[in-house]
Phi, psi and omega in degrees: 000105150317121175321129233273107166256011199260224196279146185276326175278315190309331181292272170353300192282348184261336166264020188070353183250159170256122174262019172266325211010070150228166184276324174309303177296339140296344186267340184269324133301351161278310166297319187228110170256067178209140130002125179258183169102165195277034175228011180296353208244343193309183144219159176059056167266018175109166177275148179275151185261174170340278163334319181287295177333297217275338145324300186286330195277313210292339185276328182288293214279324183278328197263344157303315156250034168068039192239125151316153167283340146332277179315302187320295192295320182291298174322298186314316191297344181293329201271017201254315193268022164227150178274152211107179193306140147340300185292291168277022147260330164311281209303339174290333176304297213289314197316313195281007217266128215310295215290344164302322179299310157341301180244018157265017177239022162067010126353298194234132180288345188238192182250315196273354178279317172281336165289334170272337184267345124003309188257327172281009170103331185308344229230097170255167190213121181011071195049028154256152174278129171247117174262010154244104222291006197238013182295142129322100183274137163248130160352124187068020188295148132266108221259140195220126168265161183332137175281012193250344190249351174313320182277007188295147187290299201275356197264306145348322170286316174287358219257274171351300190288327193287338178300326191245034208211162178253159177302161152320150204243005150257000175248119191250142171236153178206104157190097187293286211251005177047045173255164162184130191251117153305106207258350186187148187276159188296131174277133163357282181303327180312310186290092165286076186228136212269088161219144191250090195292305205306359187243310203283306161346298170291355181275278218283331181299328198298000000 
């Protein structure tokens, strides 16, 4: 399966989250809390099985942070051989993952926004350039954007909105100086993301 390119809201409105967690794609979920196409409105179309929840969760959680399923399943199966809660250390993976780091330091407005700059070259890890949106941030990382890249009209927009909003609280920003430091992995309450991780576990567990 190729990564996913069409609309991020009609994809959103069919799993129910907003998977831009932008205010635009919300407001558009707020007017249609539905399904699109024309049975989206159905309803008492039967209980859904098991298999499906969990189906549907494990889609929610990949398509949230933009991964095929290839990558998804290799994450996981890595967080299966590391120690700690389960749940949580997979999201900690997807948490660590560069272009995610991007745009929870407010770099980028989106994971998909974040991945093309990511992928342009735009992106240092401690004042080297990194061009791949699925590197590993480690503790005490320093995420920088180019200085050649400061200047982009959206990147600058996003500087300006991050100024008026507080960081992810494992993350420190300045930006001022367009840095940010991984300062800790996100503890489980730190993630407000509406995924119940324990249907995914059982999805890959049948």
């Amino acid at each position: 399966m190729g990564r996913f390119s069409g609309s991020i809201v009609k994809q959103s409105r069919r799993e129910g989250i907003n998977l831009a967690e932008t205010e635009k794609v919300q407001k558009y979920l707020d007017r249609r809390p539905y399904a699109p196409g024309q049975h989206g409105q159905r309803r008492g179309r039967g209980r859904p099985s098991d298999y499906s929840v969990r189906l549907r969760e494990k889609q929610k959680l990949s398509r949230l942070y933009g991964m095929n399923e290839k990558q998804f399943r290799n994450l996981f199966e890595e967080a299966t051989r590391q120690p700690g809660v389960l749940g949580t250390v997979f999201l900690q993976l997807l948490e660590r993952r560069l272009d995610n780091v991007v745009f929870r330091m407010g770099f980028a407005s989106t994971r998909r926004q974040a991945r093309q700059f990511v992928g342009h070259g735009h992106i240092l890890v401690n004042g080297k350039k990194v061009d791949i949106a699925s590197y590993r941030v480690k503790i005490g990382d320093e995420i920088t954007v180019a200085e050649k890249s400061r200047s982009m009209g959206f990147v600058q927009e996003n500087m300006e909105a991050m100024k008026r909003r507080r960081p992810s609280p494992w993350l420190e920003v300045n930006a001022e100086t367009f840095t940010g430091t991984f300062n800790r992995l996100p503890a489980r309450e730190d993630l407000a993301l509406p995924i119940n991780e324990n249907f995914i576990i059982e999805y890959y567990s049948r």
